[in-house]
FIVOTOR-52466 format. One record per atom (N, C-alpha, C, CB): y, x negated, z negated. Coordinates in steps of 0.05 Angstrom, whole numbers, padded with zeros to 5 digits, always signed. Glycine has a CB too. Layout:
YXZ...
END
This chain:
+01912-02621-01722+01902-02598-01706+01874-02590-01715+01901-02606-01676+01857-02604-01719+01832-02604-01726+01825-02590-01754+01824-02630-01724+01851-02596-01767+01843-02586-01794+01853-02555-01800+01856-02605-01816+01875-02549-01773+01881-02527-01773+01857-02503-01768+01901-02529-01755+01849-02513-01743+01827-02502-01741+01804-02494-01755+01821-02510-01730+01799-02516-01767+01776-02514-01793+01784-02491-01818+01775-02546-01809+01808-02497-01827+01826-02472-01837+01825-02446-01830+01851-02476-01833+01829-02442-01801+01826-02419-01797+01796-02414-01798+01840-02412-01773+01779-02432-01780+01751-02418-01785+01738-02401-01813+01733-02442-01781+01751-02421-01829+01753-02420-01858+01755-02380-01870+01786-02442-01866+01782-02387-01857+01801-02360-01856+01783-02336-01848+01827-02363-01832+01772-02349-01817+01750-02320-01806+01730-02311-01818+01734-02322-01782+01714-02335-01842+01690-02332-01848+01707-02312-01875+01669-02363-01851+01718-02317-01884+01726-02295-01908+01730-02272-01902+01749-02299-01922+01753-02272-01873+01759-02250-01864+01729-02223-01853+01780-02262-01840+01709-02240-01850+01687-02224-01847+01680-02210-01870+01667-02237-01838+01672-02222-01894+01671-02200-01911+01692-02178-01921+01664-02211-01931+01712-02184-01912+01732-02164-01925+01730-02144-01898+01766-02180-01933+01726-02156-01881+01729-02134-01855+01704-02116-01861+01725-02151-01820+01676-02129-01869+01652-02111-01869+01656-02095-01902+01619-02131-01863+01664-02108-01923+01673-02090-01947+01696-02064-01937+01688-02111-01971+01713-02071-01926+01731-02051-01918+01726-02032-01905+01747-02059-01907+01704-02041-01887+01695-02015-01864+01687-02001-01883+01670-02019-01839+01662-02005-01904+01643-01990-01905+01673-01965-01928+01607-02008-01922+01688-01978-01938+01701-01963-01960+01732-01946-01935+01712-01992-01993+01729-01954-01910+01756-01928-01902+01734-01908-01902+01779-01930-01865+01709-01923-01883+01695-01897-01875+01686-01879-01895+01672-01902-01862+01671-01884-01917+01671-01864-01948+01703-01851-01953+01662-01889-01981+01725-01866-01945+01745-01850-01959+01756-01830-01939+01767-01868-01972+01746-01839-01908+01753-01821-01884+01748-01801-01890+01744-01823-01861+01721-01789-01899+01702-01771-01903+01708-01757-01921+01680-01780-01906+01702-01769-01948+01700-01761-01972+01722-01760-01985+01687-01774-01983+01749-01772-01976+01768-01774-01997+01770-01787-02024+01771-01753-02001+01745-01807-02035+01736-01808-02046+01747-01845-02045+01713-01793-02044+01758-01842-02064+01769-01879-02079+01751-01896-02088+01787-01881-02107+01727-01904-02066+01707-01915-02081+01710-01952-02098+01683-01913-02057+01716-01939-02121+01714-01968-02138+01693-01980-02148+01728-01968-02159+01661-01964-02145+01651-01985-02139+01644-01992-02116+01636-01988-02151+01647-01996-02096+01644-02009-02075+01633-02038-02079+01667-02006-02061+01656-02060-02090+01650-02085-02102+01626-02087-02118+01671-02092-02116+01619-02061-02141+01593-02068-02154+01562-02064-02132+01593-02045-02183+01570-02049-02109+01542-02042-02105+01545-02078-02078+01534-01996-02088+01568-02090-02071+01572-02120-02066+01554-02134-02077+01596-02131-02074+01556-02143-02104+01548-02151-02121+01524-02143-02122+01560-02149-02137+01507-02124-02123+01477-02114-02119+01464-02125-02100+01473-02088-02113+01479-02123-02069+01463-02145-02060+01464-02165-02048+01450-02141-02052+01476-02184-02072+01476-02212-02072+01450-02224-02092+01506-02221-02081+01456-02203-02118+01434-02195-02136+01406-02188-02124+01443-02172-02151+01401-02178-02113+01385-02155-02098+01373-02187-02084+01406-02123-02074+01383-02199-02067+01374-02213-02047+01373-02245-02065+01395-02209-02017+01378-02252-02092+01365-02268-02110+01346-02266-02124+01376-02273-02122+01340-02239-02124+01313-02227-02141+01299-02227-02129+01309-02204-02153+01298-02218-02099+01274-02213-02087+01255-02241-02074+01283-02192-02066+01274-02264-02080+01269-02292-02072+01252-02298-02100+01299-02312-02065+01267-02307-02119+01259-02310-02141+01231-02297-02156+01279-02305-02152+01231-02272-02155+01214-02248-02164+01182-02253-02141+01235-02211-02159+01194-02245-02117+01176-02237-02105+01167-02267-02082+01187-02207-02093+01184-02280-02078+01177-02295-02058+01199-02284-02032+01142-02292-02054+01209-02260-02023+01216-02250-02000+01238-02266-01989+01222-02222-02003+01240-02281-01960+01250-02295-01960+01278-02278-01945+01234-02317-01952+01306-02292-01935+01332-02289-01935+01334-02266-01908+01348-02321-01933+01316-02268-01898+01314-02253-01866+01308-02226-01870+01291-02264-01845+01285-02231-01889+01273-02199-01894+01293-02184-01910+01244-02198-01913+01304-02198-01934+01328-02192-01955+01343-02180-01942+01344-02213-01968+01362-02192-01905+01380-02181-01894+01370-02146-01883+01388-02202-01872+01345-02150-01883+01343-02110-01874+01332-02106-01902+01314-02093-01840+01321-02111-01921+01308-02092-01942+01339-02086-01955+01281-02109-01965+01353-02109-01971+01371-02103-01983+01388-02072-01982+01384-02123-01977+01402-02067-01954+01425-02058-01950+01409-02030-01948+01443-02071-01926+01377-02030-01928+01375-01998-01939+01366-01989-01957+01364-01983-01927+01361-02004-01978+01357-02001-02016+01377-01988-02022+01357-02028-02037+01401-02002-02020+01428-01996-02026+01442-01974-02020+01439-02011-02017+01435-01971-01996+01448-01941-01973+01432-01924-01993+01435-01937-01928+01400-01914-01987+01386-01902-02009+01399-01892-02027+01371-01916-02020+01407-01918-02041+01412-01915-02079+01445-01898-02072+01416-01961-02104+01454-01909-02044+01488-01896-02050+01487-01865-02040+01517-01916-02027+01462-01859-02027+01461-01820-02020+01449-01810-02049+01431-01806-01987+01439-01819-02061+01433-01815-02080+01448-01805-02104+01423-01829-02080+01474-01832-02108+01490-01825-02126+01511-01801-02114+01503-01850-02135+01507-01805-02091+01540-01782-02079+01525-01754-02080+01556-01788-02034+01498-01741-02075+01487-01726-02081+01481-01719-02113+01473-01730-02067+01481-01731-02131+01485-01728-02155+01509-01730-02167+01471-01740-02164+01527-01747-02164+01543-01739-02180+01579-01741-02161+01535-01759-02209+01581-01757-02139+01609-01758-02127+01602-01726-02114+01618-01789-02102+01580-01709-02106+01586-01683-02096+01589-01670-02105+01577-01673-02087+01592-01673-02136+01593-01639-02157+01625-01643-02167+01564-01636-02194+01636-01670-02153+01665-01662-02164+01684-01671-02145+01674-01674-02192+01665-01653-02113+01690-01663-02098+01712-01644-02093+01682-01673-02073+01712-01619-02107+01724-01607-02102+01759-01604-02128+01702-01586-02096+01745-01622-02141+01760-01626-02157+01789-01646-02153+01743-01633-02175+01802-01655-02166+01821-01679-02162+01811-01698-02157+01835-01686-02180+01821-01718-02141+01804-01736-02134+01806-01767-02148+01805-01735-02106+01818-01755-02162+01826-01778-02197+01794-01776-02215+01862-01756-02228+01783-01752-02211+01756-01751-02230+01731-01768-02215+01745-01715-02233+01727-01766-02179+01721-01788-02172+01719-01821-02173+01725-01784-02163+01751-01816-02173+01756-01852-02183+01747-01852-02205+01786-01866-02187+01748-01839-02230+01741-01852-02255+01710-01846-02254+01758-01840-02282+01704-01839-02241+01676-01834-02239+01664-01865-02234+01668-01811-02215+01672-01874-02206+01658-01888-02193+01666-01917-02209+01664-01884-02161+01699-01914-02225+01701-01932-02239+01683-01946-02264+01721-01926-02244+01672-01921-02276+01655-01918-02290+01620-01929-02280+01660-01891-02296+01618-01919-02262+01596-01931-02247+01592-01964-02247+01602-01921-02219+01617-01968-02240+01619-02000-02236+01611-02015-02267+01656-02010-02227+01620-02008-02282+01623-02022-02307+01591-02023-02318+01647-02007-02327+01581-01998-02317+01551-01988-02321+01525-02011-02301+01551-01949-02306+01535-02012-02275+01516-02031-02258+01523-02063-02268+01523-02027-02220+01548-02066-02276+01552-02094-02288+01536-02103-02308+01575-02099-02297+01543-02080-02325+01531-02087-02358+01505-02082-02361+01544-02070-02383+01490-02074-02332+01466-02074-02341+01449-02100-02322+01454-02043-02339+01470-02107-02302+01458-02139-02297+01460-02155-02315+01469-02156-02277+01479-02157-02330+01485-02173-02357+01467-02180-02367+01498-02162-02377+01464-02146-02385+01441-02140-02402+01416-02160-02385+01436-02102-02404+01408-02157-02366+01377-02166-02361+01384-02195-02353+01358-02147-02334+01399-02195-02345+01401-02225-02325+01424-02255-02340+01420-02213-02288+01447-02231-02354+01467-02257-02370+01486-02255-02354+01457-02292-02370+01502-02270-02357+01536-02277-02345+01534-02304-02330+01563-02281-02373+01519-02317-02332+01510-02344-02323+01511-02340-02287+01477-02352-02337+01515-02351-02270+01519-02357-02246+01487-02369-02232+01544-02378-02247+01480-02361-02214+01452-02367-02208+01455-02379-02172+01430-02335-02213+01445-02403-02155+01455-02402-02138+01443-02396-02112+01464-02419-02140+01438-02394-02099+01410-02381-02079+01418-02401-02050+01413-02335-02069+01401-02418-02051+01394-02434-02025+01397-02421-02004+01370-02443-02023+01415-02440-01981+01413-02432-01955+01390-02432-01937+01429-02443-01944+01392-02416-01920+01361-02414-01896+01358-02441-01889+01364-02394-01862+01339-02446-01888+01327-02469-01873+01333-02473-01850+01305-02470-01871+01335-02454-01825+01334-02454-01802+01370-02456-01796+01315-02427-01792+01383-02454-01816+01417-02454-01818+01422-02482-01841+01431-02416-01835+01411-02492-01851+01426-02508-01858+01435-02537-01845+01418-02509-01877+01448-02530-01836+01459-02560-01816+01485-02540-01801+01426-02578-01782+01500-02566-01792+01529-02562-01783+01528-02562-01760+01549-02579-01791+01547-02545-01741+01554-02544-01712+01570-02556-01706+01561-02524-01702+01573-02583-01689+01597-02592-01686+01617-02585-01656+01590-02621-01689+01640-02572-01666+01654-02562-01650+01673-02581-01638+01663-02543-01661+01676-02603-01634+01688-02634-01629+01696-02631-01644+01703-02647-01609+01730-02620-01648+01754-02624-01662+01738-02629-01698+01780-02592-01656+01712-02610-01700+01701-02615-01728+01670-02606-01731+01720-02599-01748+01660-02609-01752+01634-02606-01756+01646-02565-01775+01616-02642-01779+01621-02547-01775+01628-02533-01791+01598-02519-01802+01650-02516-01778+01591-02512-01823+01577-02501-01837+01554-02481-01817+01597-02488-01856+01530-02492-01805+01521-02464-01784+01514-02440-01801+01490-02470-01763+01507-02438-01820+01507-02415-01846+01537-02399-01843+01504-02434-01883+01553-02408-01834+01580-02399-01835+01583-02392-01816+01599-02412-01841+01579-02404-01795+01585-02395-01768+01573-02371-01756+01580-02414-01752+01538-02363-01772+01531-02346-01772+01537-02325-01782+01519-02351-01773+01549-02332-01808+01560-02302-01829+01581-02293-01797+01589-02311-01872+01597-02316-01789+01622-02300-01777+01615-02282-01752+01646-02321-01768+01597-02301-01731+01574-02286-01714+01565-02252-01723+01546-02305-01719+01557-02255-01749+01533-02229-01751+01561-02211-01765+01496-02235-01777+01572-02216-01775+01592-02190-01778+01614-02187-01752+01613-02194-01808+01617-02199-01740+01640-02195-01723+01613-02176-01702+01661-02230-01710+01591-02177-01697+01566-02158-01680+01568-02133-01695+01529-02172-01682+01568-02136-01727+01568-02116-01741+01583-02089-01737+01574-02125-01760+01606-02107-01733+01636-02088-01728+01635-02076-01703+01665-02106-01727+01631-02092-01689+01633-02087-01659+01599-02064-01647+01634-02128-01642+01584-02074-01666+01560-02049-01671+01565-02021-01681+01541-02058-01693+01589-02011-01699+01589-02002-01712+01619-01986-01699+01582-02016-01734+01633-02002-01686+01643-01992-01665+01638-01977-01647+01647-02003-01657+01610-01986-01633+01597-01968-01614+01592-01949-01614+01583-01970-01607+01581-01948-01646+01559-01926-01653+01581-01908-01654+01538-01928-01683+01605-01913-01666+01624-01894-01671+01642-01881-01651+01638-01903-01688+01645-01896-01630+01654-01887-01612+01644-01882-01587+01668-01896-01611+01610-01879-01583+01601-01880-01559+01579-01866-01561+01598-01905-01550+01568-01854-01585+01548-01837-01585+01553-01804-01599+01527-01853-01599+01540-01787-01592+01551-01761-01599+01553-01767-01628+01533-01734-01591+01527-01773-01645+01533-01777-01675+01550-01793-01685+01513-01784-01687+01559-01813-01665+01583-01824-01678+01612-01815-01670+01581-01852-01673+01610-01798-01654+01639-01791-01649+01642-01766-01665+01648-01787-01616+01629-01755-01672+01629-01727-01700+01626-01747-01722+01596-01698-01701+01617-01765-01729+01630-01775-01760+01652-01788-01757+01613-01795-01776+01659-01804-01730+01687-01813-01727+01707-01790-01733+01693-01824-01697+01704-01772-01729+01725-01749-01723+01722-01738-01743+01723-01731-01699+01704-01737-01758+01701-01725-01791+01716-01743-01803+01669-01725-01807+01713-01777-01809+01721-01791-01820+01757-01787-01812+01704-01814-01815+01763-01796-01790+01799-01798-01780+01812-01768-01788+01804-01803-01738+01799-01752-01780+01813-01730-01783+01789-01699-01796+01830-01727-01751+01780-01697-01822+01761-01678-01830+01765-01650-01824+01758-01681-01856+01808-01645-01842+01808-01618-01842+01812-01603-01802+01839-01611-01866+01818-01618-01794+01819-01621-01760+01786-01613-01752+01830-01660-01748+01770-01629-01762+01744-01623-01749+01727-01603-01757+01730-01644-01750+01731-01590-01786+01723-01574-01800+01740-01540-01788+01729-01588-01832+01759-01543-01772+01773-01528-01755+01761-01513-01742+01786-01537-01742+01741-01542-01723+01741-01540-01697+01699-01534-01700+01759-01573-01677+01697-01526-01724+01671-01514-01725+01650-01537-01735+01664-01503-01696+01664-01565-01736+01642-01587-01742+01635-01581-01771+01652-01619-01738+01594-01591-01779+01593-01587-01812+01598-01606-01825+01570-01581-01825+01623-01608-01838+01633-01642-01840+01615-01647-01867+01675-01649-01847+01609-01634-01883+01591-01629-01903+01569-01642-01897+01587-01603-01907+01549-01640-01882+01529-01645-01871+01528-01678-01868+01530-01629-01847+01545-01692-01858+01550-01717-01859+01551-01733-01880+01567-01719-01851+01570-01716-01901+01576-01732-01925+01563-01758-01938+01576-01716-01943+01543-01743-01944+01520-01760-01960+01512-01785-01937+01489-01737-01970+01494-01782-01911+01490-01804-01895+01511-01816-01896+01483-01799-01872+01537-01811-01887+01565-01832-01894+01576-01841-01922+01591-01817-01884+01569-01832-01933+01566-01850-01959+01559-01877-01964+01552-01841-01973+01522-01863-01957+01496-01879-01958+01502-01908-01944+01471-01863-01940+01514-01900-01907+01519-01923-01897+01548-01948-01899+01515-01913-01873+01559-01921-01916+01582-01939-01926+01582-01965-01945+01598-01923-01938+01552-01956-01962+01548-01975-01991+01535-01994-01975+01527-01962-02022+01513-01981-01952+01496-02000-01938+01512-02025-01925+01479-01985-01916+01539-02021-01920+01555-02044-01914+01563-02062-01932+01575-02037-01904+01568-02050-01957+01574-02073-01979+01551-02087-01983+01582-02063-02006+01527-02080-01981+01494-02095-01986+01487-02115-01962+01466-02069-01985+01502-02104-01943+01504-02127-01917+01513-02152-01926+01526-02119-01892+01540-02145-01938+01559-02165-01944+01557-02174-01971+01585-02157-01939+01543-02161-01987+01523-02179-02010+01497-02197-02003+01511-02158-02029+01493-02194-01981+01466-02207-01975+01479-02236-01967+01444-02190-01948+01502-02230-01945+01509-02255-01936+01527-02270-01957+01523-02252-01910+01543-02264-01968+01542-02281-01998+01521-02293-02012+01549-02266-02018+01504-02287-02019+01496-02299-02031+01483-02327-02031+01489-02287-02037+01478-02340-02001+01486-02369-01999+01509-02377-01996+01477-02379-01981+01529-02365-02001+01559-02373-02000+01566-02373-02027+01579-02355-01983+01565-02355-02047+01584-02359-02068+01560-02358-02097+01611-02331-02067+01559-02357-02120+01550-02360-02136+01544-02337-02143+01560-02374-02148+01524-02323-02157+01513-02301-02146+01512-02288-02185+01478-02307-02122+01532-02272-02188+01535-02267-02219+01549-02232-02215+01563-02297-02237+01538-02218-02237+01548-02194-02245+01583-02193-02243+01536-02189-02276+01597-02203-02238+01632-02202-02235+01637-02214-02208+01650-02221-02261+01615-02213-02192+01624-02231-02169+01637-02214-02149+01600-02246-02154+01640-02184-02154+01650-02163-02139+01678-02154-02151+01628-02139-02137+01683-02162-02175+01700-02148-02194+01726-02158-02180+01695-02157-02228+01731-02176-02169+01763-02188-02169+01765-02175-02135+01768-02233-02175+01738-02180-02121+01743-02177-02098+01754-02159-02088+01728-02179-02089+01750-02128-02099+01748-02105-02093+01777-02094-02094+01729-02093-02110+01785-02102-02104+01815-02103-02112+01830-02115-02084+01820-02124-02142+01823-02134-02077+01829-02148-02046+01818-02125-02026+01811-02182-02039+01800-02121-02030+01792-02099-02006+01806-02075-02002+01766-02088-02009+01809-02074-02031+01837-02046-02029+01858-02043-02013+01854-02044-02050+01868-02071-02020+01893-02076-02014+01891-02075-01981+01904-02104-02029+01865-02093-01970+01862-02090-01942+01861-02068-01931+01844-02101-01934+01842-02045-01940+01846-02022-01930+01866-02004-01926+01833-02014-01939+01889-02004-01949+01917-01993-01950+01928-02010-01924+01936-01999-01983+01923-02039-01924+01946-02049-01907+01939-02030-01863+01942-02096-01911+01914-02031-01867+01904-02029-01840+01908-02001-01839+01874-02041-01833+01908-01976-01855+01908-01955-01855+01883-01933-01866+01914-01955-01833+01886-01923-01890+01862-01914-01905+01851-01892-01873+01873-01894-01942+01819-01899-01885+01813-01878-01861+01807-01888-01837+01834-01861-01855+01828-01916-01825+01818-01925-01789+01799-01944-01798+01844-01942-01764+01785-01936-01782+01762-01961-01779+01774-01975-01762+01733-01955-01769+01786-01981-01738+01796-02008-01737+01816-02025-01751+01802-02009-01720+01832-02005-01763+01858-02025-01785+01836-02039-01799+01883-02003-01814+01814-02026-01804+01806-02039-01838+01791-02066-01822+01776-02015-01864+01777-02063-01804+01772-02094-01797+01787-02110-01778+01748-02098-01789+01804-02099-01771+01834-02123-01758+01846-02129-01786+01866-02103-01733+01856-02115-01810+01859-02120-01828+01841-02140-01845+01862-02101-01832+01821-02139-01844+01809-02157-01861+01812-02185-01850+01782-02148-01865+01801-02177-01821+01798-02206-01818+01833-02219-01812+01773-02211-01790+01847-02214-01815+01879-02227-01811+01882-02232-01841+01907-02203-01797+01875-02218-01866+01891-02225-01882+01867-02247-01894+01906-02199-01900+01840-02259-01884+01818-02280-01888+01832-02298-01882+01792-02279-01872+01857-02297-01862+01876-02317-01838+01891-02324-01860+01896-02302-01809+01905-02301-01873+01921-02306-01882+01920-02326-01912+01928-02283-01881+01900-02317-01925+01893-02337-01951+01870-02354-01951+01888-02323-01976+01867-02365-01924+01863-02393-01921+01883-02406-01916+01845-02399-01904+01905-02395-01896+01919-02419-01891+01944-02419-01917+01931-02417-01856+01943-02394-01933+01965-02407-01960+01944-02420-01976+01985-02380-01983+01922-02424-01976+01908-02441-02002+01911-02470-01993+01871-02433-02009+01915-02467-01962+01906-02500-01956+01946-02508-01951+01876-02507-01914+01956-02489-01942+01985-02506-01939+02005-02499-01960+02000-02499-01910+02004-02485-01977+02011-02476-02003+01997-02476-02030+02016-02455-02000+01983-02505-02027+01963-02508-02050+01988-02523-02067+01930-02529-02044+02010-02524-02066+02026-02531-02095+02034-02507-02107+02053-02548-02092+02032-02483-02089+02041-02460-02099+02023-02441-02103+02060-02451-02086+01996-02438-02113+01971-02426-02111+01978-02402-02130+01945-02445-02119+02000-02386-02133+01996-02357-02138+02014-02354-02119+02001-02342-02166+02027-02365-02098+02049-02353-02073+02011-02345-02059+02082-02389-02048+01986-02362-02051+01965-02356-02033+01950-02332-02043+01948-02380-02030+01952-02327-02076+01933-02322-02083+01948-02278-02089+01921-02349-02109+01973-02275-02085+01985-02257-02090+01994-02244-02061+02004-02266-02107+01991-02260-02038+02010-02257-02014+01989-02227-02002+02013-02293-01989+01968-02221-02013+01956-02205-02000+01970-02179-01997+01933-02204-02011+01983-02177-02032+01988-02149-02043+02023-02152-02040+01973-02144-02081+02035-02175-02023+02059-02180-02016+02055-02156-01982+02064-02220-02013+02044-02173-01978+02036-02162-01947+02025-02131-01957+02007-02185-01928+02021-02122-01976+02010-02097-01978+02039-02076-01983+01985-02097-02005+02054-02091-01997+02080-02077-02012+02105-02075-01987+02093-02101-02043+02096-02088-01964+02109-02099-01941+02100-02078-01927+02103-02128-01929+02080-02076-01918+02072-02050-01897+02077-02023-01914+02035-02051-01887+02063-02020-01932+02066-01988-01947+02104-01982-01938+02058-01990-01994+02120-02002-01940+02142-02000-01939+02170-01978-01906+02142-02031-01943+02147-02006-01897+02153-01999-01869+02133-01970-01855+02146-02029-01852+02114-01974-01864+02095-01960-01847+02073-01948-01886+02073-01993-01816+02080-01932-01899+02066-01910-01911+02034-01908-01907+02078-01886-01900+02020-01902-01887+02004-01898-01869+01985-01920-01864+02016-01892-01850+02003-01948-01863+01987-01972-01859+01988-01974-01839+01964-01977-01867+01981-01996-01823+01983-02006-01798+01979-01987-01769+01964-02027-01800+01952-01978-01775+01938-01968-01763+01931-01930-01765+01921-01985-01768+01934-01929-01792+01941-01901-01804+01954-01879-01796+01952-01903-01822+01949-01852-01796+01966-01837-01784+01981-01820-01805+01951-01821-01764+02004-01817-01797+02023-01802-01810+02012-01774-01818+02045-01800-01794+02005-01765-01837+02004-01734-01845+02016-01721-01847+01999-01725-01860+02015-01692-01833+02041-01677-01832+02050-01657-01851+02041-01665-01810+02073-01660-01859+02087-01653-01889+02071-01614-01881+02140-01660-01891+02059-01608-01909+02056-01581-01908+02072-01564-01904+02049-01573-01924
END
């Protein structure tokens, strides 16, 4: 029983980053329409972002958690104003290869300065020690990642559904050509929803980086999982994408730990479960049906 548990905790603490990577990428694609592939690289920035500024400057892991992400947001109105806005009117295949392109460019130039080498960044002081929950002891660094994103969501929730500015980007994001109807400047938004979309991947680069090993490809495999999460929950809902994330965190912890003889049945089951819903449900879980022109 105990180990089940631990498993799943396991499960939640993953499922948080995919839930906070996922948000930030329905909401950019709610909006924008826009297939953001790098999402994972600007991940990777700040995990980067929040090893440099330790290393470089001294700035310790607390401050990292607010400087990082609005560096990032910044740097992501920036790029959507330069270059994802001059071709949104275009196919939205020139985006993807855009942003695909993007990705490869922010890699190769951590490379370039930093190497391929893996660097590891110490946990907080004030977090390193374990909570013991009887059944087990568990990581308080972990317990906190799962804490501060599951506030995240549920923050970001609010905002979206409980304040005027968030219920005009909700309603831009779920449904644009609907709101653009009804007189909203969905335009006007774009760029801030961008900005705060990347600012979520920099969240969830910050909290990595006492968790995983902190290297230019550390976003590359992930992003690909996030995809898949976001298709499964429904491109566009912000709640599919983080009920989604965090179920399928459930899901490949408990095939790594009870299907560790079969570790491509754990390591594939995501995009099983992805080929499973598109099937049944097009739309994704949570997704709404579009109506045939």
């Amino acid at each position: 029983m105990s180990s089940f548990l631990q498993h799943t905790f396991d499960g939640l603490v993953s499922g948080a980053f995919l839930a906070l990577l996922a948000l930030g990428l329905a909401v950019i694609f709610g909006m924008l329409r826009v297939v953001n592939f790098a999402h994972g690289a600007f991940y990777m920035l700040g995990a980067v972002g929040t090893y440099l500024l330790l290393t470089e400057f001294g700035v310790p892991f607390w401050w990292a958690l607010l400087i990082v992400p609005v560096v990032l947001g910044a740097l992501g109105m920036g790029v959507e104003r330069a270059f994802v806005h001059r071709l949104a009117r275009l196919d939205p295949l020139y985006n993807f290869l855009l942003t695909f392109g993007l990705t490869l460019v922010l890699q190769d130039l951590v490379k370039l300065r930093y190497g391929t080498q893996s660097s590891p960044y110490a946990t907080p002081s004030a977090l390193d020690a374990t909570v013991d929950f009887g059944l087990f002891d568990f990581p308080a660094y972990r317990v906190f990642v799962l804490a501060f994103a599951v506030v995240a969501c549920v923050a970001v929730w609010w905002l979206l559904g409980h304040t005027r500015v968030g219920m005009v980007v909700r309603a831009a994001t779920e449904h644009p050509e609907l709101s653009r109807a009804l007189g909203i400047d969905v335009g006007r938004w774009v760029t801030p929803v961008f900005g705060f979309g990347i600012a979520l991947a920099g969240v969830a680069g910050v909290l990595a980086a006492p968790m995983r090993a902190v290297n230019p490809l550390m976003g590359a495999d992930l992003v690909i999982v996030v995809f898949a999460v976001v298709v499964i929950g429904g491109l566009g809902s912000i709640f599919g994408s983080v009920a989604a994330g965090f179920g399928i965190g459930l899901v490949q912890a408990w095939g790594e730990s009870y299907l560790d003889r079969w570790p491509i049945v754990a390591q594939t089951s995501v995009f099983v479960i992805m080929a499973v819903v598109l099937l049944w449900r097009p739309a994704g879980l949570f997704g709404r049906e579009e109506a045939p022109a």
